[in-house]
Residue frames as a rotation matrix with the C-alpha (Angstrom) as fourth column:
UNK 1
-0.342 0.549 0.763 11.51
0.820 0.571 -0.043 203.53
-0.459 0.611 -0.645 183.05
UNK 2
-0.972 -0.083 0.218 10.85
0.213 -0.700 0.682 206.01
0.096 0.710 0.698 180.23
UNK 3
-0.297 0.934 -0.199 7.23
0.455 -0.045 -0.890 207.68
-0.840 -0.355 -0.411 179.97
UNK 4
0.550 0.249 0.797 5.34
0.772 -0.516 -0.371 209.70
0.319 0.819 -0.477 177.54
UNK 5
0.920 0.269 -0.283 6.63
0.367 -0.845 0.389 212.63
-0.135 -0.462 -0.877 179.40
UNK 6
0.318 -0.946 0.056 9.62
0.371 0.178 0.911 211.82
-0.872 -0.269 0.408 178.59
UNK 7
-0.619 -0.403 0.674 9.39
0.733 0.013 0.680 212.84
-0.283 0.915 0.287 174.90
UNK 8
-0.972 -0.233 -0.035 8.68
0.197 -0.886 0.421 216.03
-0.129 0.402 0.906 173.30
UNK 9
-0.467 0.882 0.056 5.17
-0.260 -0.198 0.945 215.55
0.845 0.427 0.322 172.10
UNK 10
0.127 0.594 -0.794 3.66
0.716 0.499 0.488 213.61
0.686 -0.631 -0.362 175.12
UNK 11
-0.687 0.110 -0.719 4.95
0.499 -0.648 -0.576 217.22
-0.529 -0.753 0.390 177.68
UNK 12
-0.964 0.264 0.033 3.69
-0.135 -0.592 0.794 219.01
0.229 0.761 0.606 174.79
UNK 13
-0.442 0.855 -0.272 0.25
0.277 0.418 0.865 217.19
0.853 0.307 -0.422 175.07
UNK 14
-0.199 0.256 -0.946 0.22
0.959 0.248 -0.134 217.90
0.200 -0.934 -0.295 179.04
UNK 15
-0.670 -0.284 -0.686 0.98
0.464 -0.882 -0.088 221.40
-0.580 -0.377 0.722 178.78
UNK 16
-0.969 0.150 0.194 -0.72
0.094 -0.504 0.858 222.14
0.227 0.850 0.475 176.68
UNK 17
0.331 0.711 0.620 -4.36
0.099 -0.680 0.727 222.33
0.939 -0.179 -0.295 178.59
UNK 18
0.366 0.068 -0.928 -3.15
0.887 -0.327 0.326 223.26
-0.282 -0.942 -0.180 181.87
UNK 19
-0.343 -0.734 -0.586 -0.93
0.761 -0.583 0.285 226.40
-0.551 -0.348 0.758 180.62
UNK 20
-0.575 0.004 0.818 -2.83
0.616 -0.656 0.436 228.55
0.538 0.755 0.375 177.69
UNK 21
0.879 0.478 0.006 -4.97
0.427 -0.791 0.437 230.42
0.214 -0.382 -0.899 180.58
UNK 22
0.367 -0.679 -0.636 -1.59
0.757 -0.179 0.628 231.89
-0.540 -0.712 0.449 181.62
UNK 23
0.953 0.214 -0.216 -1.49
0.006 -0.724 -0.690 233.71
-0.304 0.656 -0.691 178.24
UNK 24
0.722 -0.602 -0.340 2.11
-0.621 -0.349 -0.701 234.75
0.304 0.718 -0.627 177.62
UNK 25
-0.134 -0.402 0.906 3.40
-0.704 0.682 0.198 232.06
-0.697 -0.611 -0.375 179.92
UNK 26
0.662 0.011 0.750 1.94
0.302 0.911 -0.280 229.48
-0.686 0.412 0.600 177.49
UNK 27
0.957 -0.284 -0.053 3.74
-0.153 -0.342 -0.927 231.86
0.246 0.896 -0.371 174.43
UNK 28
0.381 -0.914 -0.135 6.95
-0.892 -0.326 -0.313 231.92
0.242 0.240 -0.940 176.00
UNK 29
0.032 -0.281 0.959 6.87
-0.350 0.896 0.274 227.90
-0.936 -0.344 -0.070 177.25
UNK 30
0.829 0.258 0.496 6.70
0.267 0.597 -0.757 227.58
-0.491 0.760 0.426 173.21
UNK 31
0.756 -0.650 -0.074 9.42
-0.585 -0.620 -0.523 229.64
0.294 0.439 -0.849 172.69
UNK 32
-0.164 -0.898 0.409 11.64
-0.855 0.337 0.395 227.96
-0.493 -0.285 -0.822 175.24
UNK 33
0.604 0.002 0.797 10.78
0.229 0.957 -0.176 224.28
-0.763 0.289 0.578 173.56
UNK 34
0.957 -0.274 -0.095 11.51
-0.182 -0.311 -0.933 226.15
0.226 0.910 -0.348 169.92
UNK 35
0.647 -0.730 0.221 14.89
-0.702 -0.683 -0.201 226.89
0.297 -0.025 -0.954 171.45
UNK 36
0.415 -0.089 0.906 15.49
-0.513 0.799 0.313 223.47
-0.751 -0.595 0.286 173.23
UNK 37
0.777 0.275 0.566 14.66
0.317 0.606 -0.730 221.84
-0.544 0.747 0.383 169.83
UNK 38
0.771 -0.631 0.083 17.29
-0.528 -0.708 -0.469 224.36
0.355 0.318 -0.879 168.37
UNK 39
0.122 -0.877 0.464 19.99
-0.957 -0.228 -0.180 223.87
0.264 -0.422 -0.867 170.29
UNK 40
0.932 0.191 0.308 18.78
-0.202 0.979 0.004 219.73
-0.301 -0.066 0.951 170.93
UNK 41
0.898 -0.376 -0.229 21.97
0.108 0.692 -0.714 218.74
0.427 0.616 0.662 168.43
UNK 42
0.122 -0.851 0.511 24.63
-0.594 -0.475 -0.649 220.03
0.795 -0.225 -0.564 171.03
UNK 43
-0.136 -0.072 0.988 23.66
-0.866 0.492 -0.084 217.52
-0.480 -0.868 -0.130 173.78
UNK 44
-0.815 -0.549 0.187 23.97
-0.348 0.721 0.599 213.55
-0.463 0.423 -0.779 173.17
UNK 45
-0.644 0.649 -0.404 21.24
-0.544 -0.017 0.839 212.19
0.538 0.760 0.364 170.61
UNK 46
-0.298 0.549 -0.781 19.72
0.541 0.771 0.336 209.90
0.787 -0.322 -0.527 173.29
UNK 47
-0.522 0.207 -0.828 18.95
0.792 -0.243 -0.560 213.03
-0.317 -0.948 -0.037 175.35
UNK 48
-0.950 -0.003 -0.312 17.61
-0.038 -0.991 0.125 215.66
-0.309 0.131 0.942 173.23
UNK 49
0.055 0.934 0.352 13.77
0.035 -0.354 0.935 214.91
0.998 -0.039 -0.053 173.58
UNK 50
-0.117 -0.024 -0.993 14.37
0.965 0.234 -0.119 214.86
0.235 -0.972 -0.005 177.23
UNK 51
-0.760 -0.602 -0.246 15.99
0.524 -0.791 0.316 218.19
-0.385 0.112 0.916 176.43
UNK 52
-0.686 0.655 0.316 12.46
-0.037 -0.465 0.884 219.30
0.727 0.595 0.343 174.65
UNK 53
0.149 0.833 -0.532 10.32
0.379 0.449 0.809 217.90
0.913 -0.323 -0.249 177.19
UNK 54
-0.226 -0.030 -0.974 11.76
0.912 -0.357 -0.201 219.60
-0.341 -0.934 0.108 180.30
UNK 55
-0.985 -0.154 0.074 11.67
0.161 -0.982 0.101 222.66
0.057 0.112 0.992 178.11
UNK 56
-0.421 0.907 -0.009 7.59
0.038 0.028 0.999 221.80
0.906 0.421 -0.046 177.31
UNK 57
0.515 0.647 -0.563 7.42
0.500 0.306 0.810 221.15
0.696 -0.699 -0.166 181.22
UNK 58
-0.372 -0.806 -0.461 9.34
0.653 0.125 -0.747 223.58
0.659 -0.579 0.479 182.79
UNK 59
-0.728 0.475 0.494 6.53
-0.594 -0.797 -0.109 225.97
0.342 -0.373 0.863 184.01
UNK 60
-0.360 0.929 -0.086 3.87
0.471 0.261 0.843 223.49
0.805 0.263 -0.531 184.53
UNK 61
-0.286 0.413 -0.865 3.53
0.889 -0.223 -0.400 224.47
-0.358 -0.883 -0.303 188.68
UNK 62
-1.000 0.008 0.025 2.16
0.004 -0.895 0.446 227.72
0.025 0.445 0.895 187.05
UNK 63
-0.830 0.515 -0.214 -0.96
0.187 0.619 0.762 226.08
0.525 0.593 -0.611 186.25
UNK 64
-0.404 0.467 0.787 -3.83
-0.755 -0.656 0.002 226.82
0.517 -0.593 0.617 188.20
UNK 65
0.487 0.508 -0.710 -4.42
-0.385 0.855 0.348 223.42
0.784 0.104 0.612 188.52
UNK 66
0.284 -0.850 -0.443 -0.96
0.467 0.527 -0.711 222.99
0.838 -0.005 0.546 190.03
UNK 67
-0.448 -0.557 0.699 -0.14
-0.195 -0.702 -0.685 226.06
0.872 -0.443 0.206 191.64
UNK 68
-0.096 0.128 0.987 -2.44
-0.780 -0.625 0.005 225.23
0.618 -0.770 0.160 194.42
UNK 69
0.876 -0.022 -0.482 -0.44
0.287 0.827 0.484 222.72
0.388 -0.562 0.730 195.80
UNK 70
0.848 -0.525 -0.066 2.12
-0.364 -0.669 0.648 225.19
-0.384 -0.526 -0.759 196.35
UNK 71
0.731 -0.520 0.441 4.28
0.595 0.803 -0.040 223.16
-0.333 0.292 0.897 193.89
UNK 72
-0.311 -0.917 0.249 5.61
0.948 -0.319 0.007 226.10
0.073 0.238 0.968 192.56
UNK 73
0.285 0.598 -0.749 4.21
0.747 -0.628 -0.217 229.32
-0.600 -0.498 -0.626 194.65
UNK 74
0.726 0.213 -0.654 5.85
-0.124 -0.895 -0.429 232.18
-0.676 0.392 -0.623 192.93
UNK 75
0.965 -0.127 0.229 7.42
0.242 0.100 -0.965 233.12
0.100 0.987 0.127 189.30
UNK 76
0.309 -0.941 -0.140 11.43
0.875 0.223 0.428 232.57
-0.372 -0.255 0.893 189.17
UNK 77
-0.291 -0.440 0.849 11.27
0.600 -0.776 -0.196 236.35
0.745 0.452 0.490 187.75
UNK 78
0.522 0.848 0.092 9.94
0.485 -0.383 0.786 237.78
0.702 -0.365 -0.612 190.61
UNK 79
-0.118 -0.180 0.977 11.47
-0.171 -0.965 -0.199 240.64
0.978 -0.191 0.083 192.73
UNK 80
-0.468 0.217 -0.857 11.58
0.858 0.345 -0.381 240.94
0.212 -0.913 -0.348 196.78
């Protein structure tokens, strides 16, 4: 069953207060939508807000809200 979450504006809407304390995290979760949205016409037409929306939600465990459930503990650029 589809959700809001499912479409471009409705991750948008979620992410959108949990991620701007994160600063360039929130800049570059706009970039990656931008780029989603780009590149949207290359996957089938009944998938490319999906395709935006994971891109709007693909940091949320970042959040501070989030992170301390351990949903997503450390940043997929990080170093050992």
């Amino acid at each position: 069953m589809p959700s809001a979450l499912d479409t471009p504006q409705g991750a948008a809407e979620l992410a959108e207060p949990l991620l701007p304390p994160l600063g360039n995290l929130w800049l570059h979760t706009h970039a990656v939508a931008a780029r989603a949205q780009e590149a949207s016409p290359a996957v089938p037409e009944g998938e490319r807000d999906l395709l935006v929306a994971a891109a709007w939600l693909h940091d949320i465990g970042y959040a501070p809200e989030l992170k301390k459930t351990g949903f997503h503990p450390q940043p997929c650029t990080s170093t050992p």
